[in-house]
TORROTI-812868 format. One line per 2 residues: number of its first residue (from 1); for each residue x negated, y negated, z negated of C-alpha. Coordinates in Angstrom, 3 decimals. Layout:
% TORROTI-812868
NUM	X Y Z; ...
This chain:
% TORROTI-812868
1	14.161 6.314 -24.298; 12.042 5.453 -21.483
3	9.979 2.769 -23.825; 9.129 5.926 -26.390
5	7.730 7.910 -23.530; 6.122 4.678 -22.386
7	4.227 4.343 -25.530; 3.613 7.873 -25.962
9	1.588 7.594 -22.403; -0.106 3.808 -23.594
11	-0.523 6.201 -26.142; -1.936 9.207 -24.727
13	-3.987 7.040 -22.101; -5.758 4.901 -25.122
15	-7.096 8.177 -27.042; -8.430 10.010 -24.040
17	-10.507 6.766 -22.817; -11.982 6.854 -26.561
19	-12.834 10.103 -26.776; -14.417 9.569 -23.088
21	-16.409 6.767 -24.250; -17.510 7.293 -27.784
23	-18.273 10.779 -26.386; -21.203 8.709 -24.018
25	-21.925 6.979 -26.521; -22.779 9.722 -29.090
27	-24.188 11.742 -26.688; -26.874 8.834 -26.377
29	-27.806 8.646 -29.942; -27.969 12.529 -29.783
31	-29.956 12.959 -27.186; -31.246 10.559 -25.166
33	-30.462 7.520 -22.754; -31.664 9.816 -19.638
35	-29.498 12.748 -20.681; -26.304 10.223 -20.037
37	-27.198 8.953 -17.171; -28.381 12.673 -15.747
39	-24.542 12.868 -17.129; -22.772 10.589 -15.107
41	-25.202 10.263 -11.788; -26.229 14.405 -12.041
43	-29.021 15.434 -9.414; -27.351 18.808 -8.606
45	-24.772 18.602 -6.305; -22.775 21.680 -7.746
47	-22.809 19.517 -11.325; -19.651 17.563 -12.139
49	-20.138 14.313 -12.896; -18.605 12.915 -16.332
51	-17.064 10.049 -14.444; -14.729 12.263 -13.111
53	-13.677 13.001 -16.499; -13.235 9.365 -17.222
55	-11.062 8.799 -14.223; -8.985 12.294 -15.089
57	-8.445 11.275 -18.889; -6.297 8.772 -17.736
59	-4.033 10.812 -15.041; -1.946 12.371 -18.370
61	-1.403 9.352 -19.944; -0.510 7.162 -16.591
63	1.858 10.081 -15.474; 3.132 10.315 -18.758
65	4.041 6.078 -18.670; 5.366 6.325 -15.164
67	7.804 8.960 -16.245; 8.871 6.498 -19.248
69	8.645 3.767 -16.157; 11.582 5.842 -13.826
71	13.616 6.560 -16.950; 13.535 2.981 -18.061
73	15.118 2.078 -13.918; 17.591 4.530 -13.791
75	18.699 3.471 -17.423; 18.871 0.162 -15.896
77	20.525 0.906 -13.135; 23.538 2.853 -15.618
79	23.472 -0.126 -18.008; 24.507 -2.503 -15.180
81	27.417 -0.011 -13.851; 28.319 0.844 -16.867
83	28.910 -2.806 -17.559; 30.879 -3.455 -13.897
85	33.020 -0.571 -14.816; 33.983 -1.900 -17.885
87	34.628 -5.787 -16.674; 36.592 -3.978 -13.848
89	38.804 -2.037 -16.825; 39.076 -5.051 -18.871
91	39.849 -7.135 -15.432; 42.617 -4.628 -14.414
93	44.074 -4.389 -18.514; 44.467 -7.883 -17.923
95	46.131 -7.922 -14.709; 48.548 -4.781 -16.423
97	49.076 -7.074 -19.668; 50.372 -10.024 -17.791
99	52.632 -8.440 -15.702; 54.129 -6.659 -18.269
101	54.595 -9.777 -20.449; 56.208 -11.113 -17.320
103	58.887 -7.817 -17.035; 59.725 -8.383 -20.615
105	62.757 -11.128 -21.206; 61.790 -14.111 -23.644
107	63.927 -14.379 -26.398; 65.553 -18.215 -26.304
109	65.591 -20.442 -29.404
């Protein structure tokens, strides 16, 4: 599970950083070279800067991936005590099967 929610962020993380970039670049070929850079280095200081949008496309995506991260660790985590619990049964259905094999009389030839 956590690998599809991994993916889904790589996922998620890979189209917003296109749309971020072709965006520039389109906007170039629209309008001009100095409209991007007025863009991303803006002379008004109330003005948002599109590298701010570059750096927050990615914040989805990353959370997204270190949710699918944690649930990968914790599935980890189960996998391995699920597998102690279940040498410990087989260890202990051994132990039973033994000493009831040694209860039980042996029929003589």
């Amino acid at each position: 599970m956590g690998q599809i929610v991994k993916f889904f962020g790589w996922l998620l993380i890979c189209i917003a950083l296109t749309l971020v970039i072709f965006g520039h670049i389109t906007m170039v070929f629209i309008y001009s070279f100095d409209y991007l850079w007025q863009t991303l280095f803006p002379k008004n200081p109330s003005v948002i800067s599109s590298i701010w949008f570059i750096f927050g496309s990615v914040i989805p995506g990353g959370a997204l991936w270190l949710v699918g991260f944690v649930i990968e660790k914790f599935g980890q985590r189960e996998d391995a005590a699920d597998a102690k619990a279940e040498a410990e049964a087989k260890a202990e259905a051994e132990a039973n099967r033994s000493s009831i094999s040694d209860q039980t009389p042996q029929a003589e030839s």
